[in-house]
DRENDREN-970544 format. One record per residue: residue number from 1; x, y, z of N, C-alpha, C in turn; residue in three letters. Coordinates in steps of 0.2 Angstrom, whole numbers. Last residue first. Layout:
<nodes>
NODE | NUM | X | Y | Z | X | Y | Z | X | Y | Z | ALA
...
</nodes>
This chain:
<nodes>
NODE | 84 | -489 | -691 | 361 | -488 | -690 | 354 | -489 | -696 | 350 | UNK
NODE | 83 | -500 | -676 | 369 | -496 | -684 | 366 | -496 | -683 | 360 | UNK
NODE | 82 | -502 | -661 | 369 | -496 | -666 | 371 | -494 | -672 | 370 | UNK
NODE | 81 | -519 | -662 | 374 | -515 | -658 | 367 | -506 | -659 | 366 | UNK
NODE | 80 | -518 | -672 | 384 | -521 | -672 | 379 | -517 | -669 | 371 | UNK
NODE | 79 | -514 | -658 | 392 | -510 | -668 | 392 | -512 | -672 | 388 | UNK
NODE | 78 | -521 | -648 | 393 | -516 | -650 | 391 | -512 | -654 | 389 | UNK
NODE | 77 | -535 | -659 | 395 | -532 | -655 | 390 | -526 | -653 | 386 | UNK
NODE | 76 | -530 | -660 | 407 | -532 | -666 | 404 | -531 | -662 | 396 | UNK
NODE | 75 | -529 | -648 | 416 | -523 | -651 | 413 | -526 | -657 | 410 | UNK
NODE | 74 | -544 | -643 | 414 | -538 | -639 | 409 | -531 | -642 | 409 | UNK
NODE | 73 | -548 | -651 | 421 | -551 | -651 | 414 | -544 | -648 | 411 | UNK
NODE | 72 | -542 | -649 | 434 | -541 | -656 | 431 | -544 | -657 | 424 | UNK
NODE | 71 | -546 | -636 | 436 | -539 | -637 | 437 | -539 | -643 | 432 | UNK
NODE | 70 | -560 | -637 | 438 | -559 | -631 | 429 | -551 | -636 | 430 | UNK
NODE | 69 | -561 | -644 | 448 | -564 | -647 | 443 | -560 | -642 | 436 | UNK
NODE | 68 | -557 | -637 | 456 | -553 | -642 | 456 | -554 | -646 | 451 | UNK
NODE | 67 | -565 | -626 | 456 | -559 | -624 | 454 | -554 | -632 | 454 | UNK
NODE | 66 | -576 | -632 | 462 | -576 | -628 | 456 | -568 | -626 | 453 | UNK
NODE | 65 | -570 | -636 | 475 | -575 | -642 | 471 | -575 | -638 | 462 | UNK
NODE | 64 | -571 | -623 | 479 | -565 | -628 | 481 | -566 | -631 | 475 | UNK
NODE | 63 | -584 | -621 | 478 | -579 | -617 | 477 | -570 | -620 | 475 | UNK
NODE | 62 | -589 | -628 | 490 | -591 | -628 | 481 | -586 | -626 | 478 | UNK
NODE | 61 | -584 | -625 | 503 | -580 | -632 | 500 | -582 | -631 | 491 | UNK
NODE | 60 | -590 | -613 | 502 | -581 | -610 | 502 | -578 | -620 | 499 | UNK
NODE | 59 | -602 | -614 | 505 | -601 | -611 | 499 | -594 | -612 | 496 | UNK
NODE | 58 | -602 | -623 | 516 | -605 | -625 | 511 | -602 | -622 | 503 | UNK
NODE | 57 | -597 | -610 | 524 | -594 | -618 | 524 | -596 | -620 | 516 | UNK
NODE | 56 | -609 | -604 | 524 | -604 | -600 | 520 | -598 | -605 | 520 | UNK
NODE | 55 | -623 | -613 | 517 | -623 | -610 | 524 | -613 | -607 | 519 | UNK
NODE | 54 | -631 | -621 | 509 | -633 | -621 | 514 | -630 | -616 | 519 | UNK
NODE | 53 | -634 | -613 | 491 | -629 | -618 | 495 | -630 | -615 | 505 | UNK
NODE | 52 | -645 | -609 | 483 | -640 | -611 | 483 | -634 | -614 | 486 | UNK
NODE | 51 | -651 | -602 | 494 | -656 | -606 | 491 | -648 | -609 | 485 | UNK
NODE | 50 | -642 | -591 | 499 | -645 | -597 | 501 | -649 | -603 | 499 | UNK
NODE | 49 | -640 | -582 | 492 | -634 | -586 | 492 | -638 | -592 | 497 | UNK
NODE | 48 | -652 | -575 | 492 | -649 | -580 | 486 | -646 | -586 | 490 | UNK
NODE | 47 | -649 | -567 | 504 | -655 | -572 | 503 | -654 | -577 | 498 | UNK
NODE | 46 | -646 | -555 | 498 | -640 | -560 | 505 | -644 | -566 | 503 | UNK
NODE | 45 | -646 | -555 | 481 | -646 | -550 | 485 | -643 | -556 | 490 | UNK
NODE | 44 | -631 | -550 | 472 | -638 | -554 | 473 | -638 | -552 | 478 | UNK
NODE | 43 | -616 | -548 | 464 | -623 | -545 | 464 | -630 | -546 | 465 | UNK
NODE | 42 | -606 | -553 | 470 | -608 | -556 | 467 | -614 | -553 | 462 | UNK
NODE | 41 | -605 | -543 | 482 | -598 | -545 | 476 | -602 | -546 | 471 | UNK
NODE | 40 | -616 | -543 | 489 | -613 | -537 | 486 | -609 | -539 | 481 | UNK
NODE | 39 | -613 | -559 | 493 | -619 | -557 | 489 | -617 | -551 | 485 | UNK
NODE | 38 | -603 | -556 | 501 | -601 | -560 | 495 | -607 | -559 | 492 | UNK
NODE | 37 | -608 | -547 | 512 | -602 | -545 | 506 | -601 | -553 | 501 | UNK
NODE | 36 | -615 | -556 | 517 | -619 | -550 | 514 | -613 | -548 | 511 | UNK
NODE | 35 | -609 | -567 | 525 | -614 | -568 | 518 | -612 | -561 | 512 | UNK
NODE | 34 | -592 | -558 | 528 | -600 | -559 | 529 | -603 | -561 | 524 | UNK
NODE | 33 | -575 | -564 | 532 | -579 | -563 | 527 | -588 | -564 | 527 | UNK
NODE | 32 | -568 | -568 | 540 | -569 | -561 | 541 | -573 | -557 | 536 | UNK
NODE | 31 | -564 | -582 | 535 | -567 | -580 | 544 | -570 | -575 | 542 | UNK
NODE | 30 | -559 | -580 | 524 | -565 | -584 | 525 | -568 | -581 | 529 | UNK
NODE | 29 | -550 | -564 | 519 | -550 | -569 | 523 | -557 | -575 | 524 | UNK
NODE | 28 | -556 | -554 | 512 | -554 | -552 | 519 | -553 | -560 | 523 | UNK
NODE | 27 | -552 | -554 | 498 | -550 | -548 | 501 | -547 | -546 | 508 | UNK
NODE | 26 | -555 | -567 | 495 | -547 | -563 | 493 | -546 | -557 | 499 | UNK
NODE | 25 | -568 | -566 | 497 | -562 | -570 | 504 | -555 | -569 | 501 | UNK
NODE | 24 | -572 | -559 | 487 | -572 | -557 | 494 | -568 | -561 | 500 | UNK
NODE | 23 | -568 | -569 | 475 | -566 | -559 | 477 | -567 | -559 | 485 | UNK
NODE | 22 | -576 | -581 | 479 | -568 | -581 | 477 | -565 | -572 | 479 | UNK
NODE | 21 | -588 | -574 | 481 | -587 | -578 | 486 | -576 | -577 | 484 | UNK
NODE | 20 | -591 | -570 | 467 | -591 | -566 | 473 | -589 | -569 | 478 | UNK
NODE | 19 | -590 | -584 | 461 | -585 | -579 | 458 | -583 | -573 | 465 | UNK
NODE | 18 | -599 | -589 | 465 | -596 | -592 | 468 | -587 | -588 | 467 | UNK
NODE | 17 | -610 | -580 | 461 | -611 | -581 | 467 | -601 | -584 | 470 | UNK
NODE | 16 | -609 | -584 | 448 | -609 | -576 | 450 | -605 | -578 | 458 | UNK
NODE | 15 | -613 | -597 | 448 | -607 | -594 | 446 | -605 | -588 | 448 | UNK
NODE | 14 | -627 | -595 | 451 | -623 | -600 | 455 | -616 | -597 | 454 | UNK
NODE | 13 | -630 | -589 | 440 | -631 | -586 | 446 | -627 | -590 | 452 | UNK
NODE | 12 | -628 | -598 | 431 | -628 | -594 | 430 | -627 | -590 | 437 | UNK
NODE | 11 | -637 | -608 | 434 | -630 | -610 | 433 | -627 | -603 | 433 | UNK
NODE | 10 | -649 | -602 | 432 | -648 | -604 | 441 | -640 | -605 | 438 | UNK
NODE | 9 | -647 | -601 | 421 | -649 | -593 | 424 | -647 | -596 | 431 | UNK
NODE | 8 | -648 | -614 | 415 | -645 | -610 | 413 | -645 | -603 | 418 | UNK
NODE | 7 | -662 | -616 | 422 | -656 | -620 | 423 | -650 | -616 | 423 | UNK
NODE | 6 | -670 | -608 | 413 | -670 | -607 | 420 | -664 | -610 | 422 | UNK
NODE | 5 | -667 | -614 | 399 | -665 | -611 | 401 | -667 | -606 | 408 | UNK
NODE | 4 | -672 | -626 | 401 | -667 | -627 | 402 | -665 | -620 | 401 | UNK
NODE | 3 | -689 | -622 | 404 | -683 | -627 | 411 | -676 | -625 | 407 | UNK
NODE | 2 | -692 | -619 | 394 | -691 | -612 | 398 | -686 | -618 | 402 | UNK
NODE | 1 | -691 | -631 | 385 | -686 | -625 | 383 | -685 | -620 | 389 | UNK
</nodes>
């Protein structure tokens, strides 16, 4: 039970993380964007964001990877709640 809820809090944090990474490169662009403002976004500290994904490339494909994943659940869904 504590493992799945660690998982859940690394899920968790992961999230956060990938949330602050989407706000901060809104604001200033990938390039022009520092770990250390996407940590501030997110609220961790700079050092997280590494034990989570290798480097700000790393972070910026997850990202990618997470939004293409919510995009293809919510049109199956869609397309789902549609046939006839």
């Amino acid at each position: 039970m504590a493992t799945a809820n660690k998982q859940r809090g690394n899920s968790e944090k992961r999230r956060r993380i990938l949330e602050g990474a989407l706000r901060a490169f809104a604001k200033k662009g990938f390039y022009n964007t520092k770990v250390s403002e996407i940590a501030s976004e997110a609220g961790v500290a700079d050092g997280t964001i590494y034990l989570y994904f290798k480097n700000k490339d790393d972070l910026l494909i997850s990202l990618f990877e997470d939004r293409m994943e919510w995009i293809i659940a919510v049109s199956y869904t869609h397309l789902r709640a549609h046939e006839t």
